[in-house]
C-alpha positions in Angstrom: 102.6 67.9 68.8 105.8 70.0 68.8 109.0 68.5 70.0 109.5 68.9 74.2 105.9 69.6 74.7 104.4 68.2 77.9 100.9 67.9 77.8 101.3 65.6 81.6 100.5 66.8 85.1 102.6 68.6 86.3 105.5 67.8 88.7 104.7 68.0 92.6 107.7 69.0 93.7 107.1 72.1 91.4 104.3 73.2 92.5 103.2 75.5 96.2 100.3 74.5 98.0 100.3 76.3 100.9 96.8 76.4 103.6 96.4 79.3 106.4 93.8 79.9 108.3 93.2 83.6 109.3 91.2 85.1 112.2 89.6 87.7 110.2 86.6 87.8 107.7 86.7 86.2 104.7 86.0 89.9 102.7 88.6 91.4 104.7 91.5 88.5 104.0 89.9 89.0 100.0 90.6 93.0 100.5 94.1 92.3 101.6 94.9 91.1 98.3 92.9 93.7 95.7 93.2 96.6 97.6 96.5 99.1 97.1 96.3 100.4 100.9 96.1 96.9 102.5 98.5 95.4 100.9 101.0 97.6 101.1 101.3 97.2 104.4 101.9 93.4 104.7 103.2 92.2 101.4 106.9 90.7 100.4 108.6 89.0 103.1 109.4 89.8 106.4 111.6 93.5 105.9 110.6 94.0 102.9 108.6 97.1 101.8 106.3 97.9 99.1 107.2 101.1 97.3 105.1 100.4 94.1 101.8 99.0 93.8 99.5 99.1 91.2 96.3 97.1 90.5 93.8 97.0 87.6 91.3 94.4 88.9 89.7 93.2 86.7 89.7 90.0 84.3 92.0 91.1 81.9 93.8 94.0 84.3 97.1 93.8 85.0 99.0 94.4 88.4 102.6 95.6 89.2 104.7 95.5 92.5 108.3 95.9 93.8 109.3 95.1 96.9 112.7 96.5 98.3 114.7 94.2 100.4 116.2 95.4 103.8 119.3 95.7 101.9 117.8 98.4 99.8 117.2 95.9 96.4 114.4 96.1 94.8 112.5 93.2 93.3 109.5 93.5 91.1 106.7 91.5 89.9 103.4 91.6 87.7 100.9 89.6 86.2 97.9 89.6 85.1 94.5 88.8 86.5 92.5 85.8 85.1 89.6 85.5 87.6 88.1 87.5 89.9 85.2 86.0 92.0 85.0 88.3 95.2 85.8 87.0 98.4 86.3 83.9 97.3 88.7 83.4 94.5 91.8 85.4 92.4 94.0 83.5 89.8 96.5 86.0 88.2 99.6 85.1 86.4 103.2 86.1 88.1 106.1 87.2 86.7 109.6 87.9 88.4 110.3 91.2 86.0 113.0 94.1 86.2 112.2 97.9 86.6 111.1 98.3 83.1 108.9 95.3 83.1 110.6 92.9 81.2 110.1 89.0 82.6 113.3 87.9 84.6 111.9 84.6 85.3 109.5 82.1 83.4 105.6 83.1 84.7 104.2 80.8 87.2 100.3 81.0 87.7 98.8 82.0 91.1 95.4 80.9 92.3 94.3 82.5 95.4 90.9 80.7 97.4 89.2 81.9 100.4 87.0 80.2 102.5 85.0 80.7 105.8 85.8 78.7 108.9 83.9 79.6 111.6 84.0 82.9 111.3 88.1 82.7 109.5 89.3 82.5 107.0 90.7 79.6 105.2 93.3 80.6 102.7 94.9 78.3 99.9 97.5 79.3 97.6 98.9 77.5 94.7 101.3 78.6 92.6 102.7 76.6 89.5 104.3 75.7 87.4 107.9 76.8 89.1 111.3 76.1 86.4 113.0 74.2 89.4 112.6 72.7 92.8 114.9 75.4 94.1 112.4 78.1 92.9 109.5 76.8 94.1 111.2 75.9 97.8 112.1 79.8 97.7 108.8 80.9 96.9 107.5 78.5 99.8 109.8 80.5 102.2 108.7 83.7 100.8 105.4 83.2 100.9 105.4 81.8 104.7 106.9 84.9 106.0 104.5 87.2 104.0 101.6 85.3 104.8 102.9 85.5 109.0 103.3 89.6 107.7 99.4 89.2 106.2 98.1 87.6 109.6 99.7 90.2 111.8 98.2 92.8 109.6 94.6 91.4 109.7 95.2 91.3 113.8 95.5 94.7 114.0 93.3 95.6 110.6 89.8 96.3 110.9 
């Protein structure tokens, strides 16, 4: 085995776990995700726009976003897609990336499950493996407010 090579679990405080439950159908909250139009309109943080957003779904298919901040910055992101089992799961990597898509920040994986409640949706994200606690305590925060900006969307969404 090569030298610095952990092959251990990895560490909790690196890794987001974050549970919503979503008044809305489990193949809408799915659609929120894949679809160009819907996500648009909810994704990034709360004041944050998406001005770029394109999605090869497919195992395999890549996806690219930037988000611009109220401030007028603009952040963007890609990854590509590992698994696709409509409505109920999506693991794609994630990469922090600058305008010509060069990787700004190590790639975490994201794992996307959706389950129905009653009628909801029960949504679990877990993103890992972050570089630091700080990173992962960011993403936490920025995922909260886009997933309050996902559940206002599926309120009004139909």
């Amino acid at each position: 085995m090569a030298a610095g090579v952990s092959t251990g679990p990895a560490p909790a405080d690196r890794v987001l776990v974050i549970t919503r439950v979503f008044d809305a159908p489990r193949s809408l909250v799915f659609k929120a995700w894949t679809d160009s139009e819907h996500l648009a309109r909810w994704y990034g943080p709360k004041g944050f726009t998406l001005t770029h957003c394109k999605i090869d779904l497919r195992p395999g298919g890549a996806y690219r976003y930037c988000m611009r901040s109220p401030e007028g910055n603009d952040h963007w992101l890609q990854g590509v897609y590992r698994e696709i089992v409509e409505p109920e799961k999506l693991v794609c990597t994630y990469a922090w990336a600058d305008g010509n898509g060069n990787a700004t920040r190590p790639e975490t994986v994201l794992a996307l499950t959706f389950a129905e409640q009653d009628g909801k949706t029960a949504l679990t994200l877990h993103q890992s493996v972050f570089e630091s606690v700080t990173a992962c305590d960011l993403h936490r925060q920025g995922w909260t407010s886009a997933l309050d900006g996902l559940a206002e969307y599926l309120a009004k969404a139909d």
